[in-house]
N, C-alpha and C positions, 0 to 999 in steps of 0.2 A: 341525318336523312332517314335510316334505316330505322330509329327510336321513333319521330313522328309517324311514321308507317304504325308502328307496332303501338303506338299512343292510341290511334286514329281508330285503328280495327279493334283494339279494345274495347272501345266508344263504343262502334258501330256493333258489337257483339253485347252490349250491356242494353242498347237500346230495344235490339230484338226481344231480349229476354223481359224487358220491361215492356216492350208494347203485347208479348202476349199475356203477361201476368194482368196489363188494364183490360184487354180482351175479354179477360174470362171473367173480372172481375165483374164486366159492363153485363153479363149475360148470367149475371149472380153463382158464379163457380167458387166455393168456399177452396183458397189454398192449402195445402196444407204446411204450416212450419214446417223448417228445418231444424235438425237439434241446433245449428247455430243461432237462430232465431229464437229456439226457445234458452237461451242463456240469459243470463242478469247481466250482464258484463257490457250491456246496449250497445255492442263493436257492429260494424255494418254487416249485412249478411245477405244476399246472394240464392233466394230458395228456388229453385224449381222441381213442380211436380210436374212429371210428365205423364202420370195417369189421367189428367187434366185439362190436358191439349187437343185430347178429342180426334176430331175429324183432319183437325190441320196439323197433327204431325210430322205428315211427311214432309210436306212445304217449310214446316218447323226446323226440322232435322238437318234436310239439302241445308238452310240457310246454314244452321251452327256448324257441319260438316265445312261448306266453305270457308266459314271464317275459322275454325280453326286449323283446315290448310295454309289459310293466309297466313294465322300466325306463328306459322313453323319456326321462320326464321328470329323468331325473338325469345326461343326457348333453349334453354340451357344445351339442347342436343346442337345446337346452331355454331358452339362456340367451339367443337370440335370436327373440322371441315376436312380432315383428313385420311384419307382409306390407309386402314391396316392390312399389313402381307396375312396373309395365315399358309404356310406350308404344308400341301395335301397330308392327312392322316396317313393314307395307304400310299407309304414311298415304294412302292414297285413302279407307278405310276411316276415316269420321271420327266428330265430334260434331257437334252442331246447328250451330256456326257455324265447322264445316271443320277447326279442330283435333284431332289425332290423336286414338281412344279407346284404350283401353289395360284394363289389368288390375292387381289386386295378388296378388301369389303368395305364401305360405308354403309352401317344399316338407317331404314328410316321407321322407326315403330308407327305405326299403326297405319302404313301403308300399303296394298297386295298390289303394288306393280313392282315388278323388276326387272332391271336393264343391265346385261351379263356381257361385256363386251369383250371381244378380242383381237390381240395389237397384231400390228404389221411388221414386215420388215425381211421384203425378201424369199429367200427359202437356197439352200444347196441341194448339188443332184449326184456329187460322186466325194469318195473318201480324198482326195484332192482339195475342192474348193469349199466342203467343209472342215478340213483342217485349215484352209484360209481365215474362213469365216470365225472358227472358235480362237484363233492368233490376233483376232482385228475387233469384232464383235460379239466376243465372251457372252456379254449380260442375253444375246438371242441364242444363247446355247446353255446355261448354264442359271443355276439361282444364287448360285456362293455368294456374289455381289447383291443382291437386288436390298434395295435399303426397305426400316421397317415401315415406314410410310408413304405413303404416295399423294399428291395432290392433283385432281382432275379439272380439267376444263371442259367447255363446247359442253356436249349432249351429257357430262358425266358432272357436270357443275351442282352444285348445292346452290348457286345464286340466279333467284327468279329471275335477274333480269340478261345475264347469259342463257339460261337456260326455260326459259318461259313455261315449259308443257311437264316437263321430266325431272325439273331438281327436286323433289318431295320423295323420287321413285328410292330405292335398293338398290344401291350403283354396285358393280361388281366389274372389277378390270383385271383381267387373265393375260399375264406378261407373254411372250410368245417366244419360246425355248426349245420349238421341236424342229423347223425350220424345213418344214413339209407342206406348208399350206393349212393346217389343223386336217390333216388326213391321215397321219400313220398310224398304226398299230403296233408295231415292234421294236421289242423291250430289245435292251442295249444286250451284246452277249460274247464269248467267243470268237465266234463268227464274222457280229457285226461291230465292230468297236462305238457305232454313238446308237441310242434311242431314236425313234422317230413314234413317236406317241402323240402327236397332236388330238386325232380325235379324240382315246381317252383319256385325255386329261381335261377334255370338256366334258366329259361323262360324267368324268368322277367330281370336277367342281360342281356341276350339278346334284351329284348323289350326297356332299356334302351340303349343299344350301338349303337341303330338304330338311334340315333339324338346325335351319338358322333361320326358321321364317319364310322357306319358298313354298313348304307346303302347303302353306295360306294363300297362294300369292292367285290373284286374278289374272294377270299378265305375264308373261316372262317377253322381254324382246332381247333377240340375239343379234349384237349388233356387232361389228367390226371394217378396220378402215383397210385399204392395200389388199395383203395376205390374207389379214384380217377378213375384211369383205367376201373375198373367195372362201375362206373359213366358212363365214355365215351360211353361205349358196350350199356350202357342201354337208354343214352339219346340222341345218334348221328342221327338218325333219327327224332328223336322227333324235334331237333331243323332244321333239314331240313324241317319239314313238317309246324314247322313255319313261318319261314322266305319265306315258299312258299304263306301260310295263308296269311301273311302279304303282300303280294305282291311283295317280292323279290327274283323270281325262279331262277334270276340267279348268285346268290352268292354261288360257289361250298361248299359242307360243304364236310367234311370231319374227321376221326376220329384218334388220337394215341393215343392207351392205352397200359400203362407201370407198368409191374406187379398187373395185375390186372386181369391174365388169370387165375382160379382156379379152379381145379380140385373137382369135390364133390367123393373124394374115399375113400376108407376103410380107418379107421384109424391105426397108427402102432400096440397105443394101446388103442383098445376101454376103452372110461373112461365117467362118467356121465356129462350131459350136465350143471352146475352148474356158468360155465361165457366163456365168450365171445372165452375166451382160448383155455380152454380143448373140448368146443364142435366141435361134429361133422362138418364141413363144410354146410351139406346136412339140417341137426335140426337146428342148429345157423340161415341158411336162408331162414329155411319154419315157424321159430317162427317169425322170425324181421318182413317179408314180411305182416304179421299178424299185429304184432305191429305198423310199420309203414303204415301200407294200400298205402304197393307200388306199384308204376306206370310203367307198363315193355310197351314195344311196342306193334303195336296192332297185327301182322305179327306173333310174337313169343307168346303171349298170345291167340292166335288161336291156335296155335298150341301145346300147352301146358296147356290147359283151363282146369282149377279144383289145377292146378301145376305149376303156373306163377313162384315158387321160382324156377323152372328150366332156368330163364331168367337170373338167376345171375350168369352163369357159361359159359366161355367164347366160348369153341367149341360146347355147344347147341344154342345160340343167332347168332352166328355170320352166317350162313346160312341161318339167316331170315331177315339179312341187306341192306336194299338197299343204304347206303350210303359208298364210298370207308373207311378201318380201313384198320391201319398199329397197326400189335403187338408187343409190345414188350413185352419180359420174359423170366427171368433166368430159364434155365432148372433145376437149383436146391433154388428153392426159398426159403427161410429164413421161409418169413409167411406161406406157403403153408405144409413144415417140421412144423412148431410152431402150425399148426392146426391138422394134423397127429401127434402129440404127441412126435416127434424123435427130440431129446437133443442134438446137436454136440458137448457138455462142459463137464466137468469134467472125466465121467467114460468114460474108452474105448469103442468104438464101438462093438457091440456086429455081429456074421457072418451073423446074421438072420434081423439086421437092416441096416446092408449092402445092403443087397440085397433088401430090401424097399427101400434106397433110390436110388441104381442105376435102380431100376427098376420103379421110381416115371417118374427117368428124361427119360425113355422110351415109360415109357406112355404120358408125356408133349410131347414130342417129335412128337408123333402118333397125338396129335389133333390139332399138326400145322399144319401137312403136306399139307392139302387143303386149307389154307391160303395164299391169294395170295403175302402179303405184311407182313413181318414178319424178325427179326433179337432175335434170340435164343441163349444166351451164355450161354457154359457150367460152369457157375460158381454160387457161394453159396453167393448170395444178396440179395439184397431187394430194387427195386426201383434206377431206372439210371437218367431220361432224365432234370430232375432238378439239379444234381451232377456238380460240375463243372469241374470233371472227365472225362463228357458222351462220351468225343472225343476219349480218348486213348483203352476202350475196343476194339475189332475187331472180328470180323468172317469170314474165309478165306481170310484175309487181306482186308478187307473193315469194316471201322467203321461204327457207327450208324448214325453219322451225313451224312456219306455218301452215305447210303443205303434210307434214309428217302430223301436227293436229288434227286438222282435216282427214286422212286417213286414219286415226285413231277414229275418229266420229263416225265413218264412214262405216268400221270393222263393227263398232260397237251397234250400230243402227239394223248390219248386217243379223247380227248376233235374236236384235230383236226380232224382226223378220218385213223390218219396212221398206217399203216397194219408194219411198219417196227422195230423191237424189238431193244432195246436200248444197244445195244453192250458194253460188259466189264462193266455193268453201273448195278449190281445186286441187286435188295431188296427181296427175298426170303432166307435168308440167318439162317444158324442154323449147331451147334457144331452136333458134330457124337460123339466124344469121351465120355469113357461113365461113369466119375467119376467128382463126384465136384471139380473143380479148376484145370482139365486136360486143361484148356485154359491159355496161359501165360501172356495173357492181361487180364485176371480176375481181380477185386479191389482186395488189397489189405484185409488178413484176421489178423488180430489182437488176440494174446494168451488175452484168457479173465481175466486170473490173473495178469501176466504182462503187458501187454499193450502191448509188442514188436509182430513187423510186424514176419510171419511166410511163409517160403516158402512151394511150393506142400507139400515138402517130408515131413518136418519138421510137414504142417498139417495133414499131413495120420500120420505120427507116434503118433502124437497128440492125436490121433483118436485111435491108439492100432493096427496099420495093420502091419501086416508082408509082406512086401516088397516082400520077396520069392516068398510068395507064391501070392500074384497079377501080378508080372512077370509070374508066369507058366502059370497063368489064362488066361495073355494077349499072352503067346508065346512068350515071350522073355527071352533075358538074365537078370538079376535085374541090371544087370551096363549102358544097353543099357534103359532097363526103368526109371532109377534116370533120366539118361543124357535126356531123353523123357520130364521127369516130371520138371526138372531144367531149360529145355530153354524157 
């Protein structure tokens, strides 16, 4: 399949080049040989002048530029699809328990976009539950382990047709070992027995990519899933305000953060703040912020001075950004339920936990709305844009990979200074419906005892609902709402 492709654009890239050689020929433009051409050896040869082409250069150029994007994946750089670690130069710069952090790279030559992502997973807030943490999950503490390669999927894929817009870009995946949010500053010591260095070790992976290619680069987007995500909100500016430091104003930065919008609200059920779990959202990140002596923006740290943990909460940051963010988040989030205390497993849903959580995904709903760049599915997950799923969800029939195009057009239009709105082509996008898994592109939810895939209905009854009576609720018939909830 993949060889006909690369057969195909071959073709179509030899025709170009032929139809403007009869072009010029037609309008009596003498070519000039190539020294292939001029050989004895009569082997085929391939000349283009491009002093030649005249007026239609550009339209020339866009074409052979595209096709030799297309033909990325049939070049020898294609056959090696796997990102290498590199361990930071400057090991001051560490992980939670002093060992080096580092990065993995796939480069893409002759591309200036690049996509600098950062992993989830969490965070501890006292010398306690991160000696849990490094006893259970080392590899978020620590690099000793981390093997030399990595293979990416979803938005970090090399393969056009998982990743439609972005597999050509500079992929960069920064493992997550400081276990702060990517917000500390403070090196391990005496004092403190682990590091919390998150944000510089985004610094400095940046101050390394500037002598691997970022200094050329057109775009940077900073993207990350969970923790990740909150990362993004918290260090998007920060690394714009570098790279401007540094003398590179004009590399656009940009942010996507993916499940990483959180909510600081009541819990379902208040319970003592004892680990990372059960606590409050709001407690959990005015202790860590403490523990890790984290670094929020300076924009939102004015504005919240004495109460910088309000920086870790996505609809109070993000109207003090001055760098373009695209959100993404499930209106009914996994972690965001797991921190409100509400159990989707074993016992039925009870009427009064119902109603917390359709009224969780109303209140998420409410702190998008002034978001300019945003895709909101009503469904019950945790983290998309590294899935290699991320294509098939949809909101009003536009996917995520399409909606994040769409704003790249939008930015770039921006950029020019066009007053003219990008027609059919939407990234504001977000579910109305007002129940977990009322979307029919949702992931797949899986019965926790069995394993087997579960559909709508099968999960609400899962759940202890009475059908009846959420049809009265909604105004329908319950035959008209299966047949709703089944397509």
């Amino acid at each position: 399949m993949a060889g006909g492709i690369c057969v195909t654009l071959l073709l179509l890239l030899s025709a170009i080049t032929a139809g403007s050689r009869k072009s010029l020929r037609r309008r009596g433009q003498q070519l000039v040989p190539s020294s292939r051409e001029r050989t004895d050896g009569g082997g085929e040869s391939f000349p283009l002048d491009f002093t030649a082409v005249e007026g239609n250069m550009d339209n020339f150029m866009a074409q052979i530029k595209n096709l030799a994007q297309s033909l990325y994946p049939c070049s020898a750089q294609r056959l090696d699809e796997e990102m290498k670690l590199h361990l930071l130069r400057n090991q001051s710069v560490t992980c939670n328990d002093g060992s080096p952090a580092g990065y993995y790279l796939k480069e893409s030559k002759g591309s200036r976009r690049w996509l600098v992502f950062l992993e989830g997973g969490w965070y501890c807030i006292n010398r306690e539950n991160c000696e849990l943490r490094y006893d259970t999950m080392r590899r978020l503490m620590s690099s000793k382990g981390w093997p030399a390669t990595k293979t990416a999927s979803g938005i970090l894929s090399t393969q056009p047709e998982e990743n439609p817009h972005w597999w050509n870009a500079n992929m960069v995946f920064i493992p997550y070992c400081s276990s702060d949010v990517w917000s500390g500053a403070t090196p391990k010591s005496e004092k403190s027995e682990y590091a919390f260095m998150g944000s510089l070790i985004i610094q400095e992976v940046v101050k390394e990519l500037l002598g691997k290619g970022l200094d050329n680069a057109k775009v940077l987007l900073l993207a990350g899933s969970s923790a990740g995500g909150t990362g993004v909100l918290l260090n998007v500016d920060l690394v714009a305000e570098q790279l401007e430091e540094l003398g590179y104003p004009g590399i656009q930065v940009r942010g996507l953060s993916d499940s990483g919008w959180f909510l600081d609200n009541q819990q379902y059920r208040r319970t003592d703040c004892t680990d990372i779990i059960t606590c409050a959202p709001t407690e959990a990140i005015q202790r860590g912020i403490r523990y890790w002596n984290g670094v929020v923006p300076d924009r939102c740290k004015q504005q919240f001075k004495g109460e910088e943990w309000n920086c870790f909460f996505g609809y109070k940051i993000y109207p003090t950004l001055r760098s373009p963010v695209f959100v993404v988040q499930w209106l009914f989030d996994e972690a965001q339920l797991t921190v409100d205390n509400v159990h989707l497993s074993g016992q039925p849903v009870q009427e009064n936990q119902w109603n917390y959580i359709q009224n969780l995904g109303r209140e998420l709903r409410n702190t998008l709305k002034d978001v300019g760049a945003s895709f909101a599915p009503a469904c019950l997950a945790h983290e998309i844009i590294t899935r290699s799923h991320w294509t098939e969800v949809q909101v009003r029939g536009t996917s995520l990979p399409r909606a994040l195009h769409c704003w790249d057009r939008s930015l770039q239009e921006t950029n020019k200074n066009s007053k003219t709105p990008l027609k059919g082509c939407p990234f504001h996008l977000m579910d109305s419906c007002p129940w977990p898994q009322c979307n029919p592109t949702c992931p797949s939810i899986r019965d926790h005892y069995t394993g087997q895939e579960m559909s709508v209905v099968q999960f609400l009854m899962h759940l202890g609902f009475d059908v009846q009576k959420m049809a009265s609720q909604q105004g329908m018939e319950p035959g008209k709402l299966l047949g709703v909830l089944s397509s």
